[in-house]
PLY file of the C-alpha trace (Angstrom):
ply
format ascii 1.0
element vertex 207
property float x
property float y
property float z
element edge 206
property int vertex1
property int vertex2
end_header
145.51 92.83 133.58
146.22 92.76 137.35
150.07 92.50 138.75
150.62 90.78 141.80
153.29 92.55 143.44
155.47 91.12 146.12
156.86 93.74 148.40
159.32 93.66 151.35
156.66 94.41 154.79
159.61 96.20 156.69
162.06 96.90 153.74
160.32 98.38 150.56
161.67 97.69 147.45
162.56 101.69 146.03
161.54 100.46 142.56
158.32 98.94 143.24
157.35 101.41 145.35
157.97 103.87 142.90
155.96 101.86 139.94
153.01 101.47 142.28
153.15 105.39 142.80
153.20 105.93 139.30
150.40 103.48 138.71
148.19 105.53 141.27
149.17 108.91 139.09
147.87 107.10 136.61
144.52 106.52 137.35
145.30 102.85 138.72
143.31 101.04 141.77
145.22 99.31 144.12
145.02 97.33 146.79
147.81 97.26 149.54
148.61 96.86 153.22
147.77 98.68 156.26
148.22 98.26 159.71
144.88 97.07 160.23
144.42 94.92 156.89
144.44 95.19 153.08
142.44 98.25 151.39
141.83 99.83 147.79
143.34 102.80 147.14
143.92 105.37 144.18
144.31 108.98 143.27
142.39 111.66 145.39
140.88 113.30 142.23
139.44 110.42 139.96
136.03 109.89 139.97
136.50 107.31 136.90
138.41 104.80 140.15
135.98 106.10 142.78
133.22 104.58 141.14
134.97 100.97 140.30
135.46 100.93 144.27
131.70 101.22 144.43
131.07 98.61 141.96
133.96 96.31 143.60
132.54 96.83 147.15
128.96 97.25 146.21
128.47 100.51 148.39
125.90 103.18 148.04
126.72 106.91 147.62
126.53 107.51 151.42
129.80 105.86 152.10
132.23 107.90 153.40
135.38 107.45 152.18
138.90 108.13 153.79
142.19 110.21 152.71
145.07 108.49 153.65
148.29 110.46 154.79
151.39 109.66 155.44
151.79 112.47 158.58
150.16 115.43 159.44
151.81 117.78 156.97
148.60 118.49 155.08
146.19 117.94 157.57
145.00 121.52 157.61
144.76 121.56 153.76
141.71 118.85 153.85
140.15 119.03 157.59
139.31 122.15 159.72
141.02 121.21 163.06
140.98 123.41 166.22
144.00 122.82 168.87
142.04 119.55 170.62
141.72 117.62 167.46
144.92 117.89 166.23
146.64 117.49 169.51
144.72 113.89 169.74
145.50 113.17 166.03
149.33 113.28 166.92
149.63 111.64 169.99
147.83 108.59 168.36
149.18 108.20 164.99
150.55 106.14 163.07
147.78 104.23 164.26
145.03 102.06 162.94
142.37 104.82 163.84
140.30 106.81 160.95
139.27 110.61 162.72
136.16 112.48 161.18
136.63 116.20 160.26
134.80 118.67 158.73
136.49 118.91 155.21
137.97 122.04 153.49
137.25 123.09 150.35
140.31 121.02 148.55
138.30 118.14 149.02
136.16 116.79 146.35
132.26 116.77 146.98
132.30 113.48 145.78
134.70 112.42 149.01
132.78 114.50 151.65
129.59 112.81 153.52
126.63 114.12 151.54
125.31 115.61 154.41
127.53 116.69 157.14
130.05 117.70 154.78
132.89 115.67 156.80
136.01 113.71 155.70
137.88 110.59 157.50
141.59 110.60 157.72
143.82 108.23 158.48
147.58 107.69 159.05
148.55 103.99 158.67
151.88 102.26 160.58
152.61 100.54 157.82
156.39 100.63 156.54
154.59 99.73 152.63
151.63 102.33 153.25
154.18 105.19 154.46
156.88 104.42 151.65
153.65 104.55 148.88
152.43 107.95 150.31
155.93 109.29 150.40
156.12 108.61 146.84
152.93 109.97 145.77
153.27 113.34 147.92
149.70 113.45 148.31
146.96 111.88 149.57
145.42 108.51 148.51
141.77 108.12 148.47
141.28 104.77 150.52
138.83 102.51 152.04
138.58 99.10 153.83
139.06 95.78 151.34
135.58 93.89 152.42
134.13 92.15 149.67
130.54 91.82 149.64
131.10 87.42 149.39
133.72 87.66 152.24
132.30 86.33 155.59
132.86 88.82 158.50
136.03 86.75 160.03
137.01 85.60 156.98
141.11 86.55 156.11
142.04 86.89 152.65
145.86 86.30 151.57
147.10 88.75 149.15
146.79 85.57 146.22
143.12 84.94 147.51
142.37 88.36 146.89
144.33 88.81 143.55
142.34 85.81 142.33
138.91 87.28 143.25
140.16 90.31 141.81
142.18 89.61 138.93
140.99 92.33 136.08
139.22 94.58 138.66
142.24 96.06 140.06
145.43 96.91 138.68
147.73 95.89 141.38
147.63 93.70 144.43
150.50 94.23 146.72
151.49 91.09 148.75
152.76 92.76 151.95
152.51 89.71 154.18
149.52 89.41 157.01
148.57 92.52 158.32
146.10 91.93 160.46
142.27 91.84 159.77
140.02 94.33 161.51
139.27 97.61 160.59
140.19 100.79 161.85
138.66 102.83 165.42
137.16 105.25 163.77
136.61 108.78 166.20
134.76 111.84 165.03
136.02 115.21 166.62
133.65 117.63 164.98
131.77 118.24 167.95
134.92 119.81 169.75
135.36 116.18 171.77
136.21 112.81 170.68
133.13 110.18 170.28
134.12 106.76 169.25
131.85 105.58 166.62
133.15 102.56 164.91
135.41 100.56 167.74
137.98 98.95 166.14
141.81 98.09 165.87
143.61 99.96 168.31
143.04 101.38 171.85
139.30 103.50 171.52
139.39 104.07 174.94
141.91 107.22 174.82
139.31 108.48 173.17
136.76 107.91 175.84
0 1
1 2
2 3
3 4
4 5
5 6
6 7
7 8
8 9
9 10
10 11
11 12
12 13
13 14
14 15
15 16
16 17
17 18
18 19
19 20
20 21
21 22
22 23
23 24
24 25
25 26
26 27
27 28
28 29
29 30
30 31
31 32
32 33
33 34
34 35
35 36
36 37
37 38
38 39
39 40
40 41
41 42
42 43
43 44
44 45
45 46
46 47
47 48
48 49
49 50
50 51
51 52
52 53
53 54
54 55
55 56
56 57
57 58
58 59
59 60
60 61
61 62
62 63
63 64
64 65
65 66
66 67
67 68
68 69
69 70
70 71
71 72
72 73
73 74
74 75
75 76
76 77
77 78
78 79
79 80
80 81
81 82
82 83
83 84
84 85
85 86
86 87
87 88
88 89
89 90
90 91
91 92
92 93
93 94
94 95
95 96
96 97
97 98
98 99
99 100
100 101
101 102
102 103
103 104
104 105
105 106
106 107
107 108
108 109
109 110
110 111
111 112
112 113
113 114
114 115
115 116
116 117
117 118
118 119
119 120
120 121
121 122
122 123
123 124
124 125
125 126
126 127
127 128
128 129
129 130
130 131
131 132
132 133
133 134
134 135
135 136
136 137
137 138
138 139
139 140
140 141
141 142
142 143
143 144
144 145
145 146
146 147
147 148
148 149
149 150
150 151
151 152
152 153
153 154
154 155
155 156
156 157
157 158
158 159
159 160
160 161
161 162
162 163
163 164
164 165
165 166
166 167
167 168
168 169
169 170
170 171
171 172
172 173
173 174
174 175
175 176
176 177
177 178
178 179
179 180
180 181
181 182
182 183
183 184
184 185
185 186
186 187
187 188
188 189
189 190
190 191
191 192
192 193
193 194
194 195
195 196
196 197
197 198
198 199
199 200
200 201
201 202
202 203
203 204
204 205
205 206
């Protein structure tokens, strides 16, 4: 059964924090705020959840999923970054921008782009995001909340979405409005930045 879980956008209840932490631990799918709208999210290693995003979304194996962090503590553990990249990572996050990397070997096949062997990462400024990550201390495995019925402009509120997907999910966290467009996303595995998905945010520091 799905819990619809009211949490503070700038002031984040400890406890519910903590029980939607332990939820993800638990092999739980979420869906929660970010700064650029409302995505699923659950534990980096669980294939089980991985493939109920698939089936929720109705993507094909070729989508490239993101890791979500909540700074750049880890980064080196899960991307190969050389001085460029990682200077142009910090300067621009928290921000609603999603940079591709080549993964590491602590990232799951199953997370890496078939192919190119890459991984996104992201680093929301969102005060519910942040506080979840914090209590995890790790990684979430993450990706946008776009239905395949939900029009292109269309804005879901958190009950909207808990109704489509009451006994899908095992928590929707009502964080407020938090916008509605997904991230910039900017691939720096060439040794420069090229925009490829333009976005929330400003993609033209990256051009």
């Amino acid at each position: 059964m799905t819990q619809l879980i009211e949490i503070h956008p700038d002031n984040p209840q400890p406890r519910l924090i903590n029980q939607v932490a332990a939820m993800i631990r638990n092999g739980g799918l979420v869906v929660y705020p970010t700064d650029s709208g409302y995505a699923l999210g659950c534990h980096i290693g669980d294939k089980r959840v991985l493939d109920k995003i698939r089936r929720i979304r109705d993507l094909d194996k070729k989508h490239n999923f993101t890791l979500v962090c909540r700074d750049l503590t880890e980064l080196a553990v899960y991307a190969r970054v050389d001085n460029l990249a990682f200077r142009l990572i910090k300067n621009n996050t928290p921000g609603p921008y999603t940079f591709v990397l080549r993964a590491t070997q602590e990232v799951p096949n199953r997370l890496k782009h078939p192919k190119k062997k890459t991984i996104g990462i992201r680093v929301p400024d969102n005060s519910i995001a942040q506080a979840m990550l914090e209590a995890l201390g790790e990684p979430m495995m993450s990706t946008s909340l776009i239905l395949p019925q939900q029009e292109d402009d269309e804005v879901l509120a958190p009950h909207e979405i808990f109704d489509l997907l009451d006994g899908r999910v095992d928590a929707v966290i009502d964080g407020g409005y938090c916008g509605h467009e997904e991230t910039s996303v900017i691939d720096l595995t060439s040794g420069y930045p090229e925009v490829i998905r333009y976005g929330a945010g400003d993609p033209s520091l990256f051009e």
